[in-house]
N, C-alpha and C positions, 0 to 999 in steps of 0.2 A: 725327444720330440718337441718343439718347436709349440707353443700357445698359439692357439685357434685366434683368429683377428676376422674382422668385419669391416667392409665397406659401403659408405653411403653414396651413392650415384647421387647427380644433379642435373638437371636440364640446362644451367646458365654456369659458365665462368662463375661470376658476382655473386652464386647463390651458393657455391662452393667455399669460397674465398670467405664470405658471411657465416656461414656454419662455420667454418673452423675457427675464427673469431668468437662465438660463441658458445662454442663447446670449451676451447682456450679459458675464457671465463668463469667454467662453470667450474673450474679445475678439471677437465676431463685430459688426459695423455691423446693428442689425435696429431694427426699428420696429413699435407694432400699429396697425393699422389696422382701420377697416370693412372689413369681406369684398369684396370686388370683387363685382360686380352680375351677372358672366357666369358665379360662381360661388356655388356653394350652401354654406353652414354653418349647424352646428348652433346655435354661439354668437355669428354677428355677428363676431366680431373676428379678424383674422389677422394672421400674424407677415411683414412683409415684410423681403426681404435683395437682396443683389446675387447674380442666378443665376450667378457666378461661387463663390459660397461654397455653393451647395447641397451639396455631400459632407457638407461641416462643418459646416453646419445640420442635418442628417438625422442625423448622427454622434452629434452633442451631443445632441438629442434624445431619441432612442436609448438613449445612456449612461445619460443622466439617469432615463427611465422615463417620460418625458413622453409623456402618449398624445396622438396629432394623427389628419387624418384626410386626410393625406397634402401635398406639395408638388406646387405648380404653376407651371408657367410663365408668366409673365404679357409 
């Protein structure tokens, strides 16, 4: 069985592209992707991670000022 991952939706392209830049940073493992199809966004692309790092996705984020339009579990 395959490790549980999380995705972070965004309202903007630029605010996507921003997050994984500083998730990247924090040392976090993340990835952008297509939005998953069982879920809605504004821009097409989401941040995916290991739902093992979600604290510290949501954290960094956060810190950062990055606006998202919440995580999910996938």
């Amino acid at each position: 069985m395959s490790e549980a991952y999380g995705v972070v939706l965004f309202f903007t392209t630029s605010s996507a592209i921003r997050g994984e830049k500083v998730a990247k940073r924090q040392g976090l493992r993340v990835k952008l992707i297509p939005t998953p199809r069982q879920l809605s966004s504004d821009c097409g692309m989401a941040l995916r991670f290991a739902w093992r790092d979600a604290d510290d996705v949501r954290r960094c984020l956060e810190e950062a000022g990055v606006e998202n339009d919440g995580l999910h579990r996938i």
